[in-house]
C-alpha positions as CSV (number, residue, x, y, z in Angstrom):
1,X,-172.5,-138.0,254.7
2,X,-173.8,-139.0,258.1
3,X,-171.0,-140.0,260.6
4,X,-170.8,-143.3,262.0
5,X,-171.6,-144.2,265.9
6,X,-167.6,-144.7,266.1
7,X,-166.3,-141.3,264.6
8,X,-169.4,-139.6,267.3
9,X,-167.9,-141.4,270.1
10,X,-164.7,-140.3,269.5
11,X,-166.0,-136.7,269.0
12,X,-167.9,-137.3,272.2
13,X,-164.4,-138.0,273.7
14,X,-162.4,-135.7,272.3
15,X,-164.8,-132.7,273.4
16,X,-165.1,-134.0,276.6
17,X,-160.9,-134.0,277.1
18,X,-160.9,-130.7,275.7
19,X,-163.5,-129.2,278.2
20,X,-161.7,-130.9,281.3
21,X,-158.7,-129.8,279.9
22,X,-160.0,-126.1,280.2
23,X,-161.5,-126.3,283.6
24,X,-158.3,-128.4,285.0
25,X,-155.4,-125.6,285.9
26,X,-152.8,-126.0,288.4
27,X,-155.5,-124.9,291.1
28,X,-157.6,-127.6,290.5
29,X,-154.0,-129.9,291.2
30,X,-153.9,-128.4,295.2
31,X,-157.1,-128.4,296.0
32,X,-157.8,-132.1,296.6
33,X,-154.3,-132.8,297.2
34,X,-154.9,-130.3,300.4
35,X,-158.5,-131.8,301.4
36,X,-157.1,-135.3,301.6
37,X,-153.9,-134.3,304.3
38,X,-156.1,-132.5,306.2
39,X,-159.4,-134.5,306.0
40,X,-157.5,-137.6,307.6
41,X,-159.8,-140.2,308.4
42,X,-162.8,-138.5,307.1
43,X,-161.6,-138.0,303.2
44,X,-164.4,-140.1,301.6
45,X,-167.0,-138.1,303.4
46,X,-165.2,-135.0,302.9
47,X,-164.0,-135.8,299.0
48,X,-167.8,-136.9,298.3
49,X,-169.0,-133.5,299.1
50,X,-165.8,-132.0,297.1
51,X,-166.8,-133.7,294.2
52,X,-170.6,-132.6,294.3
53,X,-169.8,-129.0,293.8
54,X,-166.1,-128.6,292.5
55,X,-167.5,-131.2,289.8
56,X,-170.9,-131.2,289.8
57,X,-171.3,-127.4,289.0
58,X,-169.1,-127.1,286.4
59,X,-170.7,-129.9,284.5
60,X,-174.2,-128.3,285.3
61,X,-172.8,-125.1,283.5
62,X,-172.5,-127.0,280.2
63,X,-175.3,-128.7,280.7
64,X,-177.5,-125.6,281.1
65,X,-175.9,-124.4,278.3
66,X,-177.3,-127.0,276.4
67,X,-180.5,-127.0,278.0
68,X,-180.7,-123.4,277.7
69,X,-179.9,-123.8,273.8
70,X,-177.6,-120.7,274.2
71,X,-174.4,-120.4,272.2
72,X,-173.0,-118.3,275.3
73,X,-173.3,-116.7,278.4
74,X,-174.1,-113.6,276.9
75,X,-177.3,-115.1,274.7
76,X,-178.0,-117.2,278.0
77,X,-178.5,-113.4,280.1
78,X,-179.5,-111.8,277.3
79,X,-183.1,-112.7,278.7
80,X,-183.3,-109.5,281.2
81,X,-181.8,-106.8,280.1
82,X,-179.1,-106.3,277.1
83,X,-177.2,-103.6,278.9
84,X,-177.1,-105.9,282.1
85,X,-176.1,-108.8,279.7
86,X,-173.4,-107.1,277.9
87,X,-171.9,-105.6,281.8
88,X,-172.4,-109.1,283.5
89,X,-170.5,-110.6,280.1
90,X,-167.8,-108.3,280.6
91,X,-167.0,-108.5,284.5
92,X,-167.2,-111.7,284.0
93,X,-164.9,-112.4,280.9
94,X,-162.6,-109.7,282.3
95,X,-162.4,-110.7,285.9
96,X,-161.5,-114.6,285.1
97,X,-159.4,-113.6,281.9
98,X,-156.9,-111.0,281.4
99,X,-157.4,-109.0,284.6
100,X,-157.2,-112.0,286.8
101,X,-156.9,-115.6,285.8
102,X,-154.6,-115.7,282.7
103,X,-151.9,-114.0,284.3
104,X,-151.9,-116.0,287.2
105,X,-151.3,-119.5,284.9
106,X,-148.0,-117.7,283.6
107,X,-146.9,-116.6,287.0
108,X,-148.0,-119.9,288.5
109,X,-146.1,-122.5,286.3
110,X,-143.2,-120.1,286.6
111,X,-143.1,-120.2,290.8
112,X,-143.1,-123.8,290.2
113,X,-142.0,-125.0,286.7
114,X,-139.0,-122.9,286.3
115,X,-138.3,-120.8,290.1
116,X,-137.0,-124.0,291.6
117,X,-134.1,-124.6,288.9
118,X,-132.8,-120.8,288.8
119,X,-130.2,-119.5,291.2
120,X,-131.1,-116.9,294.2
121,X,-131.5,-113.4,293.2
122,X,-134.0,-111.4,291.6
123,X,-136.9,-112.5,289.1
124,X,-137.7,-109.6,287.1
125,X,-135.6,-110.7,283.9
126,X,-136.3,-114.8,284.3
127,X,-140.0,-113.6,284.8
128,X,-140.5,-111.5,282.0
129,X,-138.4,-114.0,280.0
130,X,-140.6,-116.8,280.8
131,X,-144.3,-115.2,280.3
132,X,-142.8,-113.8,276.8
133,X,-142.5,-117.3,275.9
134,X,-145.3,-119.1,277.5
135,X,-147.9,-116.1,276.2
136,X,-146.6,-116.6,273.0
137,X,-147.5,-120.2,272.8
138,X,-150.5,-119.2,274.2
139,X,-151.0,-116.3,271.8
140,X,-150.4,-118.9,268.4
141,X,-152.7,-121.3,269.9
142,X,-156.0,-118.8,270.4
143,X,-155.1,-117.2,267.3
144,X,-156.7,-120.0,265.4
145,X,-159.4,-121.3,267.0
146,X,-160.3,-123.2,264.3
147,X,-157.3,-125.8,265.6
148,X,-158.3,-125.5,269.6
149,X,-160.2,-129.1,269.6
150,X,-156.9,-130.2,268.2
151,X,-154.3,-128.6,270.5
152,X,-156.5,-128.8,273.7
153,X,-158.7,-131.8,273.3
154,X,-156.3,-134.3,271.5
155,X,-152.7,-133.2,272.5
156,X,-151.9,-130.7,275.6
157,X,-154.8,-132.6,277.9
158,X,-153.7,-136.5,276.9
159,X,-150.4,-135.0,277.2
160,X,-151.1,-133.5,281.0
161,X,-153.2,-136.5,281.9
162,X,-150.0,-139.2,280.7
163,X,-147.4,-136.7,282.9
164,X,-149.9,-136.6,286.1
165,X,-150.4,-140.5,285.3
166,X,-146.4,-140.7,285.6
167,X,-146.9,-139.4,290.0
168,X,-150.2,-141.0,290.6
169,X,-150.1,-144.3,289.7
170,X,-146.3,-144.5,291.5
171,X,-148.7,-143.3,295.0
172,X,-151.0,-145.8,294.3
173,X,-148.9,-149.0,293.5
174,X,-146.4,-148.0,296.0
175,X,-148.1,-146.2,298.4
176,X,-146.6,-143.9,301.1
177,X,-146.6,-145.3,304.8
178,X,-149.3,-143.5,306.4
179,X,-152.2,-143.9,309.3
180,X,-155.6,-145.1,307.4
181,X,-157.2,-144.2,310.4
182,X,-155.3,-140.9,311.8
183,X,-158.2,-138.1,312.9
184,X,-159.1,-135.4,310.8
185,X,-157.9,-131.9,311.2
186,X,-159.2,-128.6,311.2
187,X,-161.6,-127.7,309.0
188,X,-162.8,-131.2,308.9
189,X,-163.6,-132.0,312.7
190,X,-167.1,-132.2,311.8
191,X,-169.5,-132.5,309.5
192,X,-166.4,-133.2,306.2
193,X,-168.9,-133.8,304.0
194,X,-170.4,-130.1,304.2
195,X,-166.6,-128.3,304.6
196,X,-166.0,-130.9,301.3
197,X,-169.1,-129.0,299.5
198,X,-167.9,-125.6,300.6
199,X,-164.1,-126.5,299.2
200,X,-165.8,-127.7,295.8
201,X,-167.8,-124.5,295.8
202,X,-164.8,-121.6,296.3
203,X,-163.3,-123.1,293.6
204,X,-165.0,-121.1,291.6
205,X,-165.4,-123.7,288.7
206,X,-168.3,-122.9,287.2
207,X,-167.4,-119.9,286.2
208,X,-165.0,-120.8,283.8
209,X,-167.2,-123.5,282.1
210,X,-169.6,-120.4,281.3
211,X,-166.9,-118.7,279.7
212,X,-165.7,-121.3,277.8
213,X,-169.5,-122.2,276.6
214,X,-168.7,-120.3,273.7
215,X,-165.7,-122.3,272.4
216,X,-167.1,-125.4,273.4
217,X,-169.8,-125.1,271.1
218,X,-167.3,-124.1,268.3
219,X,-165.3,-127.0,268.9
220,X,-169.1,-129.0,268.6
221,X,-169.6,-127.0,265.8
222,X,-166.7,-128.1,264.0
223,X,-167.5,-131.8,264.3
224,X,-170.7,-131.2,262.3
225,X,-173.0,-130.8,265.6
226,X,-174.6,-127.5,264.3
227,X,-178.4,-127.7,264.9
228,X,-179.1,-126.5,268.2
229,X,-180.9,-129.5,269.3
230,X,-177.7,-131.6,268.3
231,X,-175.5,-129.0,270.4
232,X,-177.4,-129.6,273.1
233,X,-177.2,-133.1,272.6
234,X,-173.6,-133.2,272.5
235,X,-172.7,-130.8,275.4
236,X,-174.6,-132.7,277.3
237,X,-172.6,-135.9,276.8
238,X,-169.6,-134.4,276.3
239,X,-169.6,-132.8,279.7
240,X,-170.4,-136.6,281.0
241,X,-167.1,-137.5,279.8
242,X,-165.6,-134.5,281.1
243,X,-167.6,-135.5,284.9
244,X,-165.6,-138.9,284.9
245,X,-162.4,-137.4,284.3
246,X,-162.9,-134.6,286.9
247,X,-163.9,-137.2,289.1
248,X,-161.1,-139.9,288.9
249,X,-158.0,-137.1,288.6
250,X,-159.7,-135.5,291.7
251,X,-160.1,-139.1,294.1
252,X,-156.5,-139.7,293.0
253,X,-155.6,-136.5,294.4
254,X,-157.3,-137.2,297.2
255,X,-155.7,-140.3,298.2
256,X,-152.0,-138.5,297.2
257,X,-152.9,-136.3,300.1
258,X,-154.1,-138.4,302.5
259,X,-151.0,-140.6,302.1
260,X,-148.6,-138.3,301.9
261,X,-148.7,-136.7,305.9
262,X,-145.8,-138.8,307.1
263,X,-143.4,-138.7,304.7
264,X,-143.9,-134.9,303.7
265,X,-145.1,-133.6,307.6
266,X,-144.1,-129.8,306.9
267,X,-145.8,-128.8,303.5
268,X,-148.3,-126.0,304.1
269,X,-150.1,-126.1,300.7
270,X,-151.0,-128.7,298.3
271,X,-148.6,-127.4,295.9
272,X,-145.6,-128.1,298.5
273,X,-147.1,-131.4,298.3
274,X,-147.3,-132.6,295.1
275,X,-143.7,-131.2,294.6
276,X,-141.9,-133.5,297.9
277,X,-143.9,-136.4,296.7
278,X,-142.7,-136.4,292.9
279,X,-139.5,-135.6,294.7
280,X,-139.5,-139.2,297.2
281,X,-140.5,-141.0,294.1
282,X,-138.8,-139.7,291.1
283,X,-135.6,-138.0,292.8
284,X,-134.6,-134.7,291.1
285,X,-136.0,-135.8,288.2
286,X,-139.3,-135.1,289.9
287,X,-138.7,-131.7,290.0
288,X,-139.1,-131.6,286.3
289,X,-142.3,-133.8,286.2
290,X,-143.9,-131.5,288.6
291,X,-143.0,-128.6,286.7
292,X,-144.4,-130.4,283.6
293,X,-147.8,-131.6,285.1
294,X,-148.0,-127.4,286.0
295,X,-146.3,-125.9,283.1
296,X,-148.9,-128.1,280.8
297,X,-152.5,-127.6,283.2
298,X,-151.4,-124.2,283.2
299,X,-150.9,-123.4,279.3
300,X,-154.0,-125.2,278.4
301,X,-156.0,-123.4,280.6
302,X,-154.2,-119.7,279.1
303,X,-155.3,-121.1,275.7
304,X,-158.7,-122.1,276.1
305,X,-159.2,-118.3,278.4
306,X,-157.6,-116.1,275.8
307,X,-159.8,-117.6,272.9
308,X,-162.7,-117.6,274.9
309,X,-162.3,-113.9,275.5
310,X,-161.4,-112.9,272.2
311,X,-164.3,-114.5,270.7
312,X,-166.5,-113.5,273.2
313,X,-165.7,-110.0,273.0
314,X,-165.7,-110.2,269.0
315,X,-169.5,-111.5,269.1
316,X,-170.2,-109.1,271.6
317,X,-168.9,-105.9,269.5
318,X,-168.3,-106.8,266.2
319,X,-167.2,-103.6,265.1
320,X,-164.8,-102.8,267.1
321,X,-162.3,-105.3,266.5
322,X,-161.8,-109.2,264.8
323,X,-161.0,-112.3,267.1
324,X,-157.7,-112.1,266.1
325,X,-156.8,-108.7,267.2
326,X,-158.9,-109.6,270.3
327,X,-156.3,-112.6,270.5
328,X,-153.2,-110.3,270.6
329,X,-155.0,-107.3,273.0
330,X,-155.5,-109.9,276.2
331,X,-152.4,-111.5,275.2
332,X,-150.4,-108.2,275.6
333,X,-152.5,-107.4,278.9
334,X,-151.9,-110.2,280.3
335,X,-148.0,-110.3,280.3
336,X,-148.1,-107.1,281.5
337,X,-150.1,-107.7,284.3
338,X,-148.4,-110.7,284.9
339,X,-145.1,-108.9,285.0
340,X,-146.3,-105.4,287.2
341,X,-148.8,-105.3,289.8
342,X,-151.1,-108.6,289.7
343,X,-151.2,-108.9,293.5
344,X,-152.7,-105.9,293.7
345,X,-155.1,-106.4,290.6
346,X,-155.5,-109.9,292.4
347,X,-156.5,-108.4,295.6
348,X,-159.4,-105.9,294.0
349,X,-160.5,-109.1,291.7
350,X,-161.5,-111.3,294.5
351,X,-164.2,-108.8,295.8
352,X,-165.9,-109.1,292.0
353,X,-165.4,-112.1,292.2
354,X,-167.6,-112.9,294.7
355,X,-170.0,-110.3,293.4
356,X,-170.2,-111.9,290.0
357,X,-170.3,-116.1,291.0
358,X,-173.8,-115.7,292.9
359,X,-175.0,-114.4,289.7
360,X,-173.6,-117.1,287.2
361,X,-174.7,-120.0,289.6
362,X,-178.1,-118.5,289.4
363,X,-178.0,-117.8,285.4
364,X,-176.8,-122.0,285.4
365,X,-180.1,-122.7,287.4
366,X,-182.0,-120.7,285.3
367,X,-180.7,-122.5,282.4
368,X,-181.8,-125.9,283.5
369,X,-184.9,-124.6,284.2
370,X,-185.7,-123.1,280.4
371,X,-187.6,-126.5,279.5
372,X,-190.2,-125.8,282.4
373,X,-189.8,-122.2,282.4
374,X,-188.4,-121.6,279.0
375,X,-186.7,-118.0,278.5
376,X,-189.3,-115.7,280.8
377,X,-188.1,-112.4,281.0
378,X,-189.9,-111.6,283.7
379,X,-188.7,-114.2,285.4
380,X,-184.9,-113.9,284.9
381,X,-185.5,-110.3,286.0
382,X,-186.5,-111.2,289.1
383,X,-184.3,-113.7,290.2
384,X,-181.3,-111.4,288.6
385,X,-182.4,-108.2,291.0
386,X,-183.0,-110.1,293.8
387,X,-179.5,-112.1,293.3
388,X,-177.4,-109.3,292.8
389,X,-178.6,-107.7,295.9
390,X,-177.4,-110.2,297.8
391,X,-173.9,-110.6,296.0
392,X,-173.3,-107.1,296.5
393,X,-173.4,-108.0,300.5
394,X,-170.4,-110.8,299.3
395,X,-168.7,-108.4,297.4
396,X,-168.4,-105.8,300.6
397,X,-167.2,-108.5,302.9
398,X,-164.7,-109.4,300.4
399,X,-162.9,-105.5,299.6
400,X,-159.5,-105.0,300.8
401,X,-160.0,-102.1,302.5
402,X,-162.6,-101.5,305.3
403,X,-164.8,-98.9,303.3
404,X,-167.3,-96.8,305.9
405,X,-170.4,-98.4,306.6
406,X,-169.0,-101.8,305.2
407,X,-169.2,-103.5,308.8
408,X,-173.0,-102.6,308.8
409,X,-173.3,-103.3,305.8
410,X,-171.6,-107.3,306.7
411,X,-173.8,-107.3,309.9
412,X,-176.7,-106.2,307.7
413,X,-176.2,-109.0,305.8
414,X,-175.0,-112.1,308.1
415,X,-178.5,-110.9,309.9
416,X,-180.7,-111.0,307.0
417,X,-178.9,-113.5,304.8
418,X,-179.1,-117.1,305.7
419,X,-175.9,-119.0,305.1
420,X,-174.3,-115.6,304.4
421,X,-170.6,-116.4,306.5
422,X,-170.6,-119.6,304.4
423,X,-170.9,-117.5,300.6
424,X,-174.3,-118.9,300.5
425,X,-176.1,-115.8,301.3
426,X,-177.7,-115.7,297.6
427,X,-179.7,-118.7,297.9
428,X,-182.9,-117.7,300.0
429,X,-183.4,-114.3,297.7
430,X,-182.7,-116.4,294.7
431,X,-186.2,-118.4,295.6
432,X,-187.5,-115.4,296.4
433,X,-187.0,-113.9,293.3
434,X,-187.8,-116.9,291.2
435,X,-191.2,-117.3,292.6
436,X,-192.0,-113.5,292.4
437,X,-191.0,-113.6,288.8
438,X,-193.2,-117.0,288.2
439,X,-196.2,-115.4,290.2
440,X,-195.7,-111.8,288.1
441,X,-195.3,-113.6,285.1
442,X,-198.5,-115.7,285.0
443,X,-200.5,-112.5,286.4
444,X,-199.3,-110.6,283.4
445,X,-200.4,-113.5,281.1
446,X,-203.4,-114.1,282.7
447,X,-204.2,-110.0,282.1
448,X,-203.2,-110.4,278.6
449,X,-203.9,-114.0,277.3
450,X,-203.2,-113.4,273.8
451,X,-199.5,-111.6,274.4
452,X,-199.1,-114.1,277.5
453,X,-199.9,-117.0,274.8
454,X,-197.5,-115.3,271.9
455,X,-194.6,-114.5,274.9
456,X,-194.4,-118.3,276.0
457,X,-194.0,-119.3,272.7
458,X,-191.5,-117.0,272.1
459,X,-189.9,-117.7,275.3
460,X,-189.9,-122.0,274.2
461,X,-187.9,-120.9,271.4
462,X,-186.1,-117.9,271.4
463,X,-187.0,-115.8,268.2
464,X,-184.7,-113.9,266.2
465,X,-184.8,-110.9,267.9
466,X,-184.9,-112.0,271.6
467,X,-180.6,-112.3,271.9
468,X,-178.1,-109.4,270.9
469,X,-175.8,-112.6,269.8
470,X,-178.8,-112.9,267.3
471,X,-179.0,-109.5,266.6
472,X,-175.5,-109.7,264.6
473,X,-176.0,-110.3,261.2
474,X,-174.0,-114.0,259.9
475,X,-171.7,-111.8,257.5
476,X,-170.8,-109.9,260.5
477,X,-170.2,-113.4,262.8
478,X,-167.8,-114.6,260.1
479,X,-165.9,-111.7,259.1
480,X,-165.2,-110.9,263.1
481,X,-163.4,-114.3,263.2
């Protein structure tokens, strides 16, 4: 039986909480906070380029998704080479999950949620204790996926968004004294609206809305979206919702920040921030909320990462091990890492970081393109080569240790690369690399009319052996989960 327009409205909703309530961790909760103290007088201009990139590209990522008609980022790079999808998948999924990212929510929420109410003395124990617990939640969660549109969507984000409601709305009806007109600071001198774009950009975003493509369209999946044209279709709104509730937290943030200079003048960080201002409103009871608001973005975010991973790896090798036993690997990894060594795994991470982000915002273009230049493999070649020449100049400038030949390599490249300094370095051998592949495409077509005629068909609708993710048979999908 058909649902009604109500029940896919609140399906719309409820998918559109869940994927803000992925993207949103506690990183997302400085960011703006710090743009607004230190963007003064010029926050609209600078928060208007903030909001272009730190929301516009994450939304754009489940969009091309859609577009794209993938069920993931390994079908959506599937389209040059399988061995480079599978590697890119991995780096990827690896970098932002359990090497990286998910250790950092437990050690995060526990610097802030829990550090402030222990005595003075060593963290070891109190550490380990904490990410035992907080990777178990965590670990229960992921291990039924089936239930994340539940947890995520419909409890832990309304949840965050009523305790983060709790601080806002106090700045907002009782506003802090401040200067409306007091001059912007450093970064934000001139041109905010470009330094806003830049801030939006290092977040880094839109790399976690491709890695949790694969949930969201389980989650769609479970609400009887299954055709790929309905998928689309509901990604695509979904993320809408998802856009407006980026977009209002964020300004709200904003204007916490901006307000806030006078009464907290000594915070260096937006996390400092938000803690002295629930503090001046809400006393020691503040404390807690703070450590709430954190605890909660945090833990949604180690959900939605662990299950993404898990089930990403499972379609990936199907053979090797379920999504559950996935589930329990990258939880182990990750409270070990969380508990010995991740500043140093933090400081090698950054460097593939910036190697692999040129690369996904490149695969996201590509993905809005498919309806003009549907899945070209030629094409994606291209524009992959070219891109990942360029990100390997990011990636040199980013390493830890000064390597030899590394500053030629960085002078090679702030020479050759235009916007280069600014992490923008990929853009002009992107367009390079998408018009080769167009040109070399339709040369190859025109040499061979009746393949070229056959390929773009093929390439409008992917056919069943054009994706690995399609290569695995549907007993083999289900019994992996």
């Amino acid at each position: 039986m058909a649902k009604d327009s109500s029940s896919h409205r609140s399906d719309t909703l409820v998918i559109g909480l869940m994927i803000f309530g992925l993207c949103f961790g506690a990183g997302n909760l400085i960011f703006p906070v710090q743009l607004g103290r230190l963007a003064g007088g010029a926050t609209s201009w600078a928060g208007l380029g903030f909001l272009l990139t730190a929301v516009g590209l994450p939304i754009l990522g489940v969009v091309a998704t859609a577009t794209s008609e993938s069920r993931s980022l390994y079908e959506m790079t599937s389209h040059t080479w399988r061995g480079w999808a599978t590697f890119f998948t991995c780096l990827l999924y690896l970098t932002i999950g359990p090497a990286f990212a998910i250790p950092r929510t437990a050690t995060v929420s526990f610097e802030i949620g829990v550090r402030p109410f222990l005595a003075e003395g060593p963290m070891t124990i109190p550490l380990l204790v904490f990410t035992l617990i907080f990777f178990t939640l965590a670990f229960l969660v992921a291990l039924r996926p089936g239930r994340l549109l539940d947890w995520v969507g419909r409890f832990l984000t309304p949840l965050f968004l009523v305790l983060l409601a709790v601080l806002v709305v106090a700045t907002i009806v009782k506003p802090m004294p401040s200067d409306a007109s007091r001059a912007a600071q450093p970064p934000y001198t001139q041109m905010p609206f470009l330094q806003g774009v830049l801030d939006g950009y290092n977040t880094m975003d839109a790399l976690a809305t491709l890695a949790f493509a694969i949930i969201i369209v389980d989650a769609i999946h479970q609400v009887g979206r299954t055709s790929r044209r309905q998928v689309a279709s509901q990604a695509a709104t979904s993320g809408i919702v998802a856009l407006v509730a980026l977009s209002i937290v964020y300004i709200c943030l904003m204007f916490l920040g901006r307000t806030s200079l006078p009464t907290v003048p000594e915070a260096d960080n937006g996390g400092t921030v938000l803690a002295e201002t629930a503090l001046h409103y809400y006393g020691h009871p503040g404390e807690i909320l703070i450590g709430a608001i954190v605890l909660v973005a945090c833990l949604k975010t180690a959900i939605g990462l662990i299950a993404a991973c898990a089930e990403m790896f499972a379609t990936m090798f199907p053979r090797a091990m379920s999504v559950r036993a996935w589930v329990v690997v990258f939880s182990i990894v990750s409270t070990l890492i969380a508990n010995a060594g991740l500043d140093a795994i933090i400081t090698w991470a950054v460097p593939v970081l910036m190697f692999v982000y040129p690369l996904a915002i490149s695969t996201i273009i590509l993905g809005l393109l498919t309806p003009w230049l549907g899945h070209d493999r030629t094409t994606h070649r291209f524009v992959t080569v070219f891109v990942a020449v360029s990100a390997f100049f990011d990636l040199v400038r980013a390493l830890p240790v000064n390597l030899p030949g590394a500053s030629v390599i960085t002078s090679l490249g702030t020479a050759a690369l235009p916007g280069y300094e600014a992490g923008f370095g990929w853009t002009v051998p992107f367009l390079v690399g998408l018009a080769a592949g167009i040109i070399a495409s339709r040369a190859r077509r025109n040499r061979d009319p009746l393949e070229g005629g056959a390929g773009r068909a093929g390439n409008r609708r992917q056919d069943p052996g054009a994706s690995p993710a399609q290569d695995i048979p549907e007993a083999d999908l289900e019994s992996v989960r």
